[in-house]
N, C-alpha and C positions, 0 to 999 in steps of 0.2 A: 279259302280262309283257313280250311283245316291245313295248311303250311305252317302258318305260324303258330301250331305249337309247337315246331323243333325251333329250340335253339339256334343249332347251325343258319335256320334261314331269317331268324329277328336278325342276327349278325351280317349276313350277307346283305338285307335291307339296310341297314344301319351304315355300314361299312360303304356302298356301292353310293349312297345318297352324301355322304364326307365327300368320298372321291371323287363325284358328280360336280358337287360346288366347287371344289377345288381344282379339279380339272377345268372349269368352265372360266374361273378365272384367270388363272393360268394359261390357259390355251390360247385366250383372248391375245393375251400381251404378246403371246409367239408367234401364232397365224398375222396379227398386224407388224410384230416386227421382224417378219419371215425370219423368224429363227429354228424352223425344221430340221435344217442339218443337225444346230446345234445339240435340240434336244435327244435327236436321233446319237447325237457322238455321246452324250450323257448318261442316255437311255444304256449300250450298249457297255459304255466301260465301267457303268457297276455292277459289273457280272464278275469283273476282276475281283470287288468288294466280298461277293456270294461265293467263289470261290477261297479266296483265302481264309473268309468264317470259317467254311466247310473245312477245311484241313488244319487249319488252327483251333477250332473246338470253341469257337464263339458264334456270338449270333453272326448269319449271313447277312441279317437284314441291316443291322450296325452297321457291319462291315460296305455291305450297300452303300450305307446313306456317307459313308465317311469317305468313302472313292467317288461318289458322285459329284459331292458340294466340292471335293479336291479338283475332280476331273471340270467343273464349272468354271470355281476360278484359274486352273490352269489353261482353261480355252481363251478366255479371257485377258488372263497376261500373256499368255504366247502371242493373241491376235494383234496385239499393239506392238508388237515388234516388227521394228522392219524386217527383220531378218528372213521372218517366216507369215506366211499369208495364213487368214486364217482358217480359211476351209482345210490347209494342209495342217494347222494343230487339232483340229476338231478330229480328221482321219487319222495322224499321230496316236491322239489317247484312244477315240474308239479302238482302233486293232489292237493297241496296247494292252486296255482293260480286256478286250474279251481273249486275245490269249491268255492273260496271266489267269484267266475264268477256270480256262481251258485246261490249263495244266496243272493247277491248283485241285479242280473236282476230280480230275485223272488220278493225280496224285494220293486222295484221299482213301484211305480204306476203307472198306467195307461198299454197301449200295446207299446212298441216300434217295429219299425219296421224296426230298422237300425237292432236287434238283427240278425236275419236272414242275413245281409248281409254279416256281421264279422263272423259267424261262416261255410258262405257257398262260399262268396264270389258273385259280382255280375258286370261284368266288362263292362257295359254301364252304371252304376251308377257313376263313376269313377267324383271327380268333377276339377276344377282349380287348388283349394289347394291338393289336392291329389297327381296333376303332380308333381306340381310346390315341395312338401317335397321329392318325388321322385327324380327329376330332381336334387335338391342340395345335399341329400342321393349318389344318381348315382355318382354325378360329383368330391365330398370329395371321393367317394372309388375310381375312375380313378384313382384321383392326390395320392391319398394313397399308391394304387398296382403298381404305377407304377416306385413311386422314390422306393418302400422296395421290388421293385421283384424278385432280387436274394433270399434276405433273407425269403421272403414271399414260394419262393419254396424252400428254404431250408428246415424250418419250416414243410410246408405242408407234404411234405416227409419221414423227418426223427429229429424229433427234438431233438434228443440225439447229431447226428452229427452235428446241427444248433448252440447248444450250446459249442462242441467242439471247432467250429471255430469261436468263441470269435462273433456272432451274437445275436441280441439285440432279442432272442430265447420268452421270457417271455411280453417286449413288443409287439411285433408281432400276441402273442395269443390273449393278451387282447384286443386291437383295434380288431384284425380281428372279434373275439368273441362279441363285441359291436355293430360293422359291422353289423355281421348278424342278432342280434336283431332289427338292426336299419329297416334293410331289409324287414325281417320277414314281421314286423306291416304294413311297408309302403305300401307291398302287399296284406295285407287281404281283401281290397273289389278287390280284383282280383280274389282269391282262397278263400279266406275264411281261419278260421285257423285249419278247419279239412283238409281242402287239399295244405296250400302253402307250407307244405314241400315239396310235389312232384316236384313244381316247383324247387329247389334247388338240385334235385337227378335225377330226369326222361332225363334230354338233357346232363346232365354229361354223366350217366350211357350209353346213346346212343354215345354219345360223344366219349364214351374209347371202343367203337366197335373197332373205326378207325384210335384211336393214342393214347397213353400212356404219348406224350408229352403235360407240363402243360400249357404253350401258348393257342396250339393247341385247348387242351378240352377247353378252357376258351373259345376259340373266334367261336369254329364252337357248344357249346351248346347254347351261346347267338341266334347264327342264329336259332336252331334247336328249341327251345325256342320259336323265334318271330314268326315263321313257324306255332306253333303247336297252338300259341296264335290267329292270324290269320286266322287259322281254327276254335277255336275256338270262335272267335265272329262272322262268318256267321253261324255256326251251332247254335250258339244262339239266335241269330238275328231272321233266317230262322224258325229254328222248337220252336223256346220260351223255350228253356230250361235253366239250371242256368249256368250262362258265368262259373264261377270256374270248374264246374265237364266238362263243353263245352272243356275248354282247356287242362285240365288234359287227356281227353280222347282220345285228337287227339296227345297229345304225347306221351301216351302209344302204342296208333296207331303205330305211328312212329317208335318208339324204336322195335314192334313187327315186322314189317316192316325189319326195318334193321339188325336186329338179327335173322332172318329167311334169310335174302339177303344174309348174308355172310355166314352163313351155309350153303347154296347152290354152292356158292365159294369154301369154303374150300373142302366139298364133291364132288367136281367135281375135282378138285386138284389131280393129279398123286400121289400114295402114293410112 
């Protein structure tokens, strides 16, 4: 308890608990609409965004968020073309984005030392403005998922059928696909952006241990999520190591934990 009276960690709770929610619903809609690659191509080409802040003398994170929702819908309109398939535009802007990362923070002078955090994540760095885009990020996806959430699980599911039943099938993608970019950035000094996909995959993936239904996964990976975040920052805290891989690792924990628990279960089960 004596934690919370540093600042740094009300923030880190505050901030990790936005992320949690948003991550969990978010995730939801990517884990069922295996869109992993895609996140993964999103996740990476706004590093392009954190580089050119970095040499340009604006914020990275800006710059982040403005490469990301770009690098979204250009995965997007590239994939509808016949020209080009869409795994190939997804790899397209990833290497894209993360050279231009590359040779933009090269290019920069002097050392930065936010670089490290955006690429590793560091969640007692976490500051006011961080919440607070979090907190309005969070609060637009509630009101979003929750007026379109027939449609949103129809979508997630099955979007052939989403479009049979005269649903707004193409809207749906694109906001939610925005979403996630939005998401992504908003998390990097949590994870960093070698590991916040984990965030968006590891508390689903435990998630659908214990129910198939999309509510369900949505509300018990949030919890599973703050869980492993929480763990997270006293193992950070405690042994000094970096909050991202801190929380990443307690919900790999977890998930190992739980996928072992119920394999005990089912093996014990009368055949």
């Amino acid at each position: 308890m004596e934690l919370l009276e540093y600042l740094f960690f009300r923030n880190a709770l505050a901030g990790t608990l936005l992320a949690c929610i948003a991550c969990g619903i978010v995730g939801t809609y990517v884990v069922s609409r295996r869109l992993l690659f895609i996140s993964g191509g999103i996740t990476h080409a706004s590093f392009g965004g954190v580089g050119l802040g970095m040499y340009f003398s604006f914020s990275p994170t800006a710059g982040a968020f403005i490469v990301a929702v770009a690098s979204a819908l250009g995965i997007q309109l590239l994939g509808r073309k016949r020209e080009i398939r869409e795994d190939s535009a997804i790899a397209l802007l990833w290497v894209m984005g993360m050279t231009l990362g590359v040779i933009f923070c090269f290019m920069t002078p002097g050392y930065s030392a936010d670089l490290s955090t955006y690429l590793f994540g560091n969640i007692l760095t976490i500051t006011g403005s961080d919440i607070a885009i979090l907190a309005i990020i969070t609060t637009a996806l509630i009101i979003f998922t929750t007026v379109m959430h027939r449609s949103i699980v129809a979508v997630g599911f099955d979007k052939v059928f989403a479009r049979s039943r005269q649903l707004p099938a193409e809207f749906i993608e694109t906001t939610m696909l925005i979403f996630t970019a939005l998401v992504i950035v908003a998390c990097l000094r949590i994870a960093g952006i070698i590991l916040v996909i984990s965030m968006l995959t590891i508390p689903q993936m435990t998630a659908m241990l214990f129910t198939h239904n999309y509510k369900r996964i949505k509300l018990l990976s949030i919890l599973l999520g703050y869980i492993a975040s929480l763990g997270g920052l006293f193992l950070s805290f405690t042994l000094d190591t970096p909050g991202g891989a801190s929380v990443i690792l307690c919900s790999l924990t977890i998930y190992a934990i739980c996928a072992a628990g119920k394999k005990a279960i089912i093996s014990r089960k009368p055949q």
